[in-house]
C-alpha positions as CSV (number, residue, x, y, z in Angstrom):
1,X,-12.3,9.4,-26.9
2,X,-15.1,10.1,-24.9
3,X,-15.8,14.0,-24.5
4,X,-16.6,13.5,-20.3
5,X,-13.4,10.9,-20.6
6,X,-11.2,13.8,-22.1
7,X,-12.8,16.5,-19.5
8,X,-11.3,14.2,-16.8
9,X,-7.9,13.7,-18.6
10,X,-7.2,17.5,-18.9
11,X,-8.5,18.1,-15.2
12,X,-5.9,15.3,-13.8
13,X,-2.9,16.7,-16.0
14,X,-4.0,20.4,-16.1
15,X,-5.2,21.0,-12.2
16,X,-4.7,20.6,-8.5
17,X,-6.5,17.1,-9.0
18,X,-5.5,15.3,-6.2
19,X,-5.7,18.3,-4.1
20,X,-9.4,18.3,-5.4
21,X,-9.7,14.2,-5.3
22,X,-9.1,14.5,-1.7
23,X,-12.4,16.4,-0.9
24,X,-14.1,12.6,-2.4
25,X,-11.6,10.7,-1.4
26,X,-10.1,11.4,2.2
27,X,-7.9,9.0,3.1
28,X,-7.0,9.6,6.5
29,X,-5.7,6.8,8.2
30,X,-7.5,5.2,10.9
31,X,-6.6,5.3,14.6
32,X,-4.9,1.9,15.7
33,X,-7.2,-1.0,16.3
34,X,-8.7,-2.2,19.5
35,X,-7.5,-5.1,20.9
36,X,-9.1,-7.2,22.9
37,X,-7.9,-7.4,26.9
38,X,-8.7,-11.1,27.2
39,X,-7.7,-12.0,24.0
40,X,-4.3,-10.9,24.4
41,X,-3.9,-12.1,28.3
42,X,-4.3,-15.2,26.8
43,X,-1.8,-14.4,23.7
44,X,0.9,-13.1,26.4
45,X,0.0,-16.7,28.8
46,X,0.3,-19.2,25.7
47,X,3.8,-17.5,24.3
48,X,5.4,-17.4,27.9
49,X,4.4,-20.9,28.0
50,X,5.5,-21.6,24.6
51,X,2.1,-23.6,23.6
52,X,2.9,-23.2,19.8
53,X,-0.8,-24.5,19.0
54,X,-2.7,-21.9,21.3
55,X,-1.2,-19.4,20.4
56,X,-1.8,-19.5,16.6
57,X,-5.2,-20.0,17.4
58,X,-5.4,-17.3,20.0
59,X,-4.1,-15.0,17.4
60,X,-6.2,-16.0,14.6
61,X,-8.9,-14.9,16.5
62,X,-7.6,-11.3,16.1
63,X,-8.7,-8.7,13.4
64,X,-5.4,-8.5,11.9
65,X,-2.4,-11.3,12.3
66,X,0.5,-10.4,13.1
67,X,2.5,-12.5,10.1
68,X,1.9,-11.6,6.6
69,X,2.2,-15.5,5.3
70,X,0.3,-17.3,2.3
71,X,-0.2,-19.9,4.6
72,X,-2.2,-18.3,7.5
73,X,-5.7,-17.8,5.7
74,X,-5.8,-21.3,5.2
75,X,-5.4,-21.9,9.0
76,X,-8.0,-18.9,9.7
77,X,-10.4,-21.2,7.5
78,X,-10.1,-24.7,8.1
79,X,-9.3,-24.6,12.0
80,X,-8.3,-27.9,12.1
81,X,-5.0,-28.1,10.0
82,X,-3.2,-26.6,13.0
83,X,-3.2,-29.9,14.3
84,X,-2.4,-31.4,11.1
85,X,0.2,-29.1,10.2
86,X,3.2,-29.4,13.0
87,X,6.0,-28.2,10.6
88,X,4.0,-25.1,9.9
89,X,3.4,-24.3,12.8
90,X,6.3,-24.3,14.2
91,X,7.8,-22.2,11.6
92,X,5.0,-19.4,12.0
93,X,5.5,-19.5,15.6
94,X,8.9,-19.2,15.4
95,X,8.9,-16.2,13.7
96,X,6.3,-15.0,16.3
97,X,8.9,-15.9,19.2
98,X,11.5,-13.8,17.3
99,X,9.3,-10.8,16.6
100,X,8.9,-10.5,20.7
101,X,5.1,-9.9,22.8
102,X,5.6,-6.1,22.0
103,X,6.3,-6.3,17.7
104,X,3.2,-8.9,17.9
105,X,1.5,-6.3,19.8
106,X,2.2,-3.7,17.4
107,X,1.5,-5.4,14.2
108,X,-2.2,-6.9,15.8
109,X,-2.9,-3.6,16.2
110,X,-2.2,-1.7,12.8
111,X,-4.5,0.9,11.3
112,X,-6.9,-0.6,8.4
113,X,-4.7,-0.5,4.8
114,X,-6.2,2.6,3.3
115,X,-7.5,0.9,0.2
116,X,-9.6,-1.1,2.0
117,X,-11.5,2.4,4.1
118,X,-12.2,3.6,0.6
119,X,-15.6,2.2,-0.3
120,X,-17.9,3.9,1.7
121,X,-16.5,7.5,1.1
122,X,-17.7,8.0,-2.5
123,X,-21.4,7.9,-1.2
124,X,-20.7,10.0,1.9
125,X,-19.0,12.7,-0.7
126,X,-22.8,12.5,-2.1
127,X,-24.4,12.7,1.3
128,X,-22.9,16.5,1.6
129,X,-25.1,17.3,-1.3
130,X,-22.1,18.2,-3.7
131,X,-24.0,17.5,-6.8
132,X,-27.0,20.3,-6.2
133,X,-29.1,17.4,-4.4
134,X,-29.3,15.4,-1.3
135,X,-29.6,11.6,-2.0
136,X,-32.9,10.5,-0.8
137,X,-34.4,6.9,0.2
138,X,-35.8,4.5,-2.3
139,X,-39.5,4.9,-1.2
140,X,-38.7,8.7,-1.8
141,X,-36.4,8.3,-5.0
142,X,-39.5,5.8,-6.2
143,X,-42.6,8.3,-5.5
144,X,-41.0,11.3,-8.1
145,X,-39.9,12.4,-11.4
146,X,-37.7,15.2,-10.0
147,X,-33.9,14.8,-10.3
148,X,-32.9,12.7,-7.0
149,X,-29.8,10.6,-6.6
150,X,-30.5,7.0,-4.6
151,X,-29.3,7.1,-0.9
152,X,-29.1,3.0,-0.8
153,X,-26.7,0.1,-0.2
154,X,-25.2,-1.5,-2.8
155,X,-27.0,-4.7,-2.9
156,X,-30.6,-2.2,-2.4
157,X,-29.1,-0.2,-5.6
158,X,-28.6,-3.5,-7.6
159,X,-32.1,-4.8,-6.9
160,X,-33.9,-1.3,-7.9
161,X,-31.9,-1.6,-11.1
162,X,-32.9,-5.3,-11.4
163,X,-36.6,-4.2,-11.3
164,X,-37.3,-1.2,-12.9
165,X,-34.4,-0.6,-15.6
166,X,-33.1,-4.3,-16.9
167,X,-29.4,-4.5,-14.9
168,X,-28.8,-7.6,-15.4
169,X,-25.5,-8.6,-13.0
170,X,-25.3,-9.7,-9.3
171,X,-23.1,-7.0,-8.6
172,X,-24.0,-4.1,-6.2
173,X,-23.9,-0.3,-7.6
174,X,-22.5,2.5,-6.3
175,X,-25.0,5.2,-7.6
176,X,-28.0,5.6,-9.0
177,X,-29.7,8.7,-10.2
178,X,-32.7,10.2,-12.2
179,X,-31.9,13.5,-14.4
180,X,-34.3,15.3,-16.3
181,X,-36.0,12.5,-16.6
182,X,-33.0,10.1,-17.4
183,X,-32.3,7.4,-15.1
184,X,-28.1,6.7,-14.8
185,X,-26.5,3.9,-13.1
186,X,-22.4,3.1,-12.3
187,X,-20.1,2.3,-10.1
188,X,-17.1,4.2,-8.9
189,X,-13.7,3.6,-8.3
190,X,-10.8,5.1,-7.0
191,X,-7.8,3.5,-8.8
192,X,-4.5,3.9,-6.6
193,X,-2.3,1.8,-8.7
194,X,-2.2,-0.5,-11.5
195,X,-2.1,-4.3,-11.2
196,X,-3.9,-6.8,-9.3
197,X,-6.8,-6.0,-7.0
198,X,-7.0,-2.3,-8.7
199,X,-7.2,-4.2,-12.4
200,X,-10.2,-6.1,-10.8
201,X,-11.4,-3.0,-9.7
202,X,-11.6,-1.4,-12.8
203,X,-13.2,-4.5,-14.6
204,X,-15.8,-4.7,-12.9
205,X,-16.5,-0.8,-13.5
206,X,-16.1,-1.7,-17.2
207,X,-18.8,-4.7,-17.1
208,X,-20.7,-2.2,-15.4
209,X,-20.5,1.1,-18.0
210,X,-20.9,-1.8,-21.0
211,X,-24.3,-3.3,-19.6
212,X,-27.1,-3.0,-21.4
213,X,-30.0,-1.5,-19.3
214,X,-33.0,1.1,-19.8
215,X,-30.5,3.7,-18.5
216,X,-27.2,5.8,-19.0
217,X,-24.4,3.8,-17.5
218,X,-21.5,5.1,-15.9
219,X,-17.7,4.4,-14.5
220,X,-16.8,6.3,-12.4
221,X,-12.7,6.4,-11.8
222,X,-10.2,8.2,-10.1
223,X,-6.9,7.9,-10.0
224,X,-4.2,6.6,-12.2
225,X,-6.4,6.1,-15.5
226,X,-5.6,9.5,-16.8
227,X,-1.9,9.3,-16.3
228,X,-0.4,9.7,-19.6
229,X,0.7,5.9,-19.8
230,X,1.1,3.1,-21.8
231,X,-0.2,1.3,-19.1
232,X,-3.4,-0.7,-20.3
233,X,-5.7,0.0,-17.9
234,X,-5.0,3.7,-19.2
235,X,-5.2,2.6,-22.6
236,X,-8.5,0.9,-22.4
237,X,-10.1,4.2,-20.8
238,X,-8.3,6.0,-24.3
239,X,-10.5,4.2,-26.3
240,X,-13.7,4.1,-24.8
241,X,-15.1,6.4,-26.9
242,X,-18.8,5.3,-26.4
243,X,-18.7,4.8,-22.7
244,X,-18.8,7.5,-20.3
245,X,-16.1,7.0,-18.0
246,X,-15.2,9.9,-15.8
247,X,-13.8,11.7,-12.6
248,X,-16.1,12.5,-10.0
249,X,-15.1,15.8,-10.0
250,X,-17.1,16.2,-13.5
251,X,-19.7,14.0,-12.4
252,X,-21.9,17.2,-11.9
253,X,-21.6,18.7,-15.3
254,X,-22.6,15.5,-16.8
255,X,-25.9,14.9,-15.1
256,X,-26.6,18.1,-15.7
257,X,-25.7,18.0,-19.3
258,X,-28.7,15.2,-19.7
């Protein structure tokens, strides 16, 4: 097994790691969402009228529908199959009638899903300097040799890998850094659950750590990885033994280790 891999194992079975992940990973639920006053004028006119075909399409319109349905992303796309489509319609409708202005209301206007608010906070966690360094901009990060970590998007990360160290995917980054002279790249994760969207999640952290590039390569994970399970996703981190795959929380002792 990896040495940074074990490191993060013992911290997540050993320690307060969730009490520490949450400094990284602050997953405070968002306030409600804002919904438009003309928007839903016209939901409130089109149910009291009963006009099934405005009122899916007034609602589509919103953030976040108020059905969860396999069906309704296909409406959201191809606007015209609510005119096609009179049997689903009704029957989405229907349940919209049922559910009452105030439950449509109150579903429209749900918080984000936390999963989905996760993204940006890794990089904001770097932001406060955590590692020893404040991220700096890619003109700055380009003009020295002194340790720096890249304040960039993911897409501005990607290309400066592209150019100047071999990465070879069309898939964004989520850090990259320079270390005693050692350039590192990665992405990181934080893992809430296994199956589906998270096993995709952790995938493409894999591809990432297993590219080869004029740099150390990194995956960064949190989460449910170092459970002690015979889960695979937590038996593929097992036996990584030449990949660095690690917590953030001992991300600091391994740059500095290089």
């Amino acid at each position: 097994m990896n040495h940074w891999t074990k490191l993060s194992i013992e911290f997540a079975s050993q320690r307060n790691y969730l009490d520490e992940l949450f400094s990284v990973y602050p997953t405070i639920p968002e306030g409600i969402r804002d919904i438009d006053k003309n928007l839903w004028q016209q939901v409130e006119q089109s149910f009291q009228a009963k006009n099934n075909i405005d009122l899916l399409n007034i609602l589509l319109k919103m953030d976040l529908f108020p059905i969860k349905d396999s069906y309704v992303a296909y409406l959201k796309r191809d606007n015209g199959s609510i005119s096609r489509n009179p049997n689903t319609v009704d029957r989405l409708c229907g349940r919209l009638y049922e559910m009452g202005l105030d439950k449509i209301f109150e579903r429209c206007s749900e918080p984000k899903e936390t999963n989905r608010q996760i993204g940006p906070l890794f990089k904001r966690w770097l932001n406060n300097g955590v590692l020893g360094i404040i991220p700096v901009t890619i003109e700055e990060f380009s003009n020295s040799k002194n340790n720096a970590i890249l304040d960039a998007s993911d897409a501005q990360m990607m290309e400066f890998a592209k150019q100047h160290l071999g990465y070879k995917h069309n898939k964004g980054l989520d850090f990259v850094a320079r270390f005693n002279g050692v350039y590192v790249i990665g992405e990181a994760k934080f893992l809430t659950d296994f199956g589906g969207h998270q096993n995709a999640q952790f995938n493409d952290a894999m591809t990432t750590v297993k590219s080869n590039v004029n740099a150390v390569t990194v995956a960064i994970l949190d989460g449910v990885p170092y459970i002690d399970s015979t889960n695979k996703m937590c038996k593929a981190v097992r036996k990584q033994s030449k990949h660095n795959i690690m917590s953030a929380l001992i991300l600091r002792d391994f740059l500095y280790s290089l």
